[in-house]
N, C-alpha and C positions, 0 to 999 in steps of 0.2 A: 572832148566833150565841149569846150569851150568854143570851138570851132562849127558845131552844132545849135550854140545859144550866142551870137555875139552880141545884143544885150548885155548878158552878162559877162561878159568880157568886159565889157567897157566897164559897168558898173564898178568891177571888179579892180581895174585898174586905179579907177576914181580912187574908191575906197583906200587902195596900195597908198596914193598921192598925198592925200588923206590923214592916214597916218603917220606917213611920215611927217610931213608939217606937223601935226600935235605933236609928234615925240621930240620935236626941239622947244616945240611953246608952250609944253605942261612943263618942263622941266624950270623954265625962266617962271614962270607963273606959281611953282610952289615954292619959293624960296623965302616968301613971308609966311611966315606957319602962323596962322591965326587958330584957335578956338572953335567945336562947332563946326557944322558942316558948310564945307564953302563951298559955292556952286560952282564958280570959276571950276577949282581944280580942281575938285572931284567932279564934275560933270567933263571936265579934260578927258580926266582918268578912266569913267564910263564912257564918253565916246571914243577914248582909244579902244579899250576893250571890245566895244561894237564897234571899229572899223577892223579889226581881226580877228573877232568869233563868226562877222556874217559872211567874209568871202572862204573861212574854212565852212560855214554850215552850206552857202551855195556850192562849194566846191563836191563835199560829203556828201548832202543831199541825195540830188539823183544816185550816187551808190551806195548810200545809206538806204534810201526806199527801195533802190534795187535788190541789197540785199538782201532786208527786210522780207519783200516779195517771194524772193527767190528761197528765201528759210520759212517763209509763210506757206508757201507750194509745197515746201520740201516736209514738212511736218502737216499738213494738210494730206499730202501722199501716204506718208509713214502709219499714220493714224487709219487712213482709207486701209494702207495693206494694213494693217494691226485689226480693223476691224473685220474684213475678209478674211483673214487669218484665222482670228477669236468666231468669227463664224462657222467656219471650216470645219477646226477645230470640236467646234460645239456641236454639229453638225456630225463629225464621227464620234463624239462623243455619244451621241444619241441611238447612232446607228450599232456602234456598242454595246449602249446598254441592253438595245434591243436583242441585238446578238444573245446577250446576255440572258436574259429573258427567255427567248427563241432557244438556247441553251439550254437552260435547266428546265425547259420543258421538253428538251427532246430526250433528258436524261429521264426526268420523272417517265416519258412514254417506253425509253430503251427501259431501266427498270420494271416495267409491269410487263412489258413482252418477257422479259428475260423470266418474271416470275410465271407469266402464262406459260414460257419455252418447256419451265422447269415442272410446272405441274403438268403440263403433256405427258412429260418423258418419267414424272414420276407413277402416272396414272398407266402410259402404256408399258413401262414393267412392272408393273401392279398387275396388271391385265396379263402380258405375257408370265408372269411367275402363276398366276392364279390359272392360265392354260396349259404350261406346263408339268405341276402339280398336279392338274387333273387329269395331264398324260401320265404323270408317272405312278398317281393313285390309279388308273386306269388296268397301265401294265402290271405294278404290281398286284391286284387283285387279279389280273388273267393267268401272271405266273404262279400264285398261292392252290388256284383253280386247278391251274394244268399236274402243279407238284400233288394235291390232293388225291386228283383223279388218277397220278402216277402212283403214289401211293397206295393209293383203293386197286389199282392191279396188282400192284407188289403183292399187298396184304390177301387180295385176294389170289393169289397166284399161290401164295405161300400154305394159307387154308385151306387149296384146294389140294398143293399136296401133299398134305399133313394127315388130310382127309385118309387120298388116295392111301396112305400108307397103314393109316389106322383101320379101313375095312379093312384093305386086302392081307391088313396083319388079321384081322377076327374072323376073316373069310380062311382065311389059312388056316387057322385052329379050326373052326370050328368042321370045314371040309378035309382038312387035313389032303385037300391033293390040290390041281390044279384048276385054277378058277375061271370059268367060261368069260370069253371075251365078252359075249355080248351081255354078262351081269355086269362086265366093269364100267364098259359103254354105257348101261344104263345110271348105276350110283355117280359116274362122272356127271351127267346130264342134272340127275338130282341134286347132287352139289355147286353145280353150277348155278343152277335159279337159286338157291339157299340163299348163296355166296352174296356180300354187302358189293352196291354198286356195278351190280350185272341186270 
């Protein structure tokens, strides 16, 4: 450094020369201790001090302000990233929150589908029970119809030969022989139209 400012070299030197001379001629110089501030030897004693605070403060200096500089930069940077950081940061913070937002709006939408999903499927087996029902009220009134109508043959099958058996018992007495076919062909016939469900 000094090889950089020879200037201050020299000065620097002086100053060395400097004090050393003072530091044999304050010593001679305080040996009358007077009262009160003496200028002699305390102005000694301040210029020794400033012939060895200012070649340590030239000396400092420059890497004192360098370092200064250099922690000046270095916390000037720190701060910059701390602020780009705190931005960043703030920055997905936001994007977040939106998320957030964007979120429980898509739940609020998934819940109303899910509830439309659900009235669909409650409506279309509503629909489906209510078509089915009306198959099976359907069928069962064609099977009530059909048993009916099987019925009304039974019954009328049964009266008709109940019938048969009641002339042809009155036809029997009363002819006491055998009974022309074609009388029975006829009461059959008669009985027949009579007959319910013919």
């Amino acid at each position: 450094m000094l090889r950089r400012h020879p200037v201050r070299a020299a000065v620097l030197l002086a100053l060395v020369a400097a004090a050393i001379v003072v530091r044999f001629v304050a010593p001679a110089a305080g040996e009358g201790h007077h009262a009160g501030f003496d200028w002699l030897t305390n102005g000694l004693y301040i210029f020794d001090f400033a012939i060895l605070a200012l070649p340590v403060y030239w000396l400092a200096a420059p890497w004192l302000r360098d370092t200064l500089r250099d922690n000046h930069a270095k916390v000037k940077t720190d701060i910059d990233l701390a602020k780009a950081a705190f931005d960043q940061a703030e920055g997905r913070f936001s994007a977040a929150e939106a998320r957030l937002k964007n979120l429980s709006a898509e739940v609020d939408s998934l819940m109303a589908e899910f509830r439309q999903l659900g009235q669909a499927e409650r409506d279309s087996l509503a629909h489906e029970g209510a078509v089915l029902s009306e198959k099976i009220r359907e069928e069962t009134d064609f099977r009530l119809s059909q048993a009916v109508k099987m019925a009304r043959a039974e019954l009328t099958e049964v009266v008709v030969r109940r019938a048969f058996d009641h002339v042809e018992g009155r036809m029997g007495l009363q002819a006491r022989g055998t009974v022309p076919d074609a009388l029975v062909d006829e009461v059959v016939r008669g009985v027949t139209k009579e007959a319910p469900g013919s």
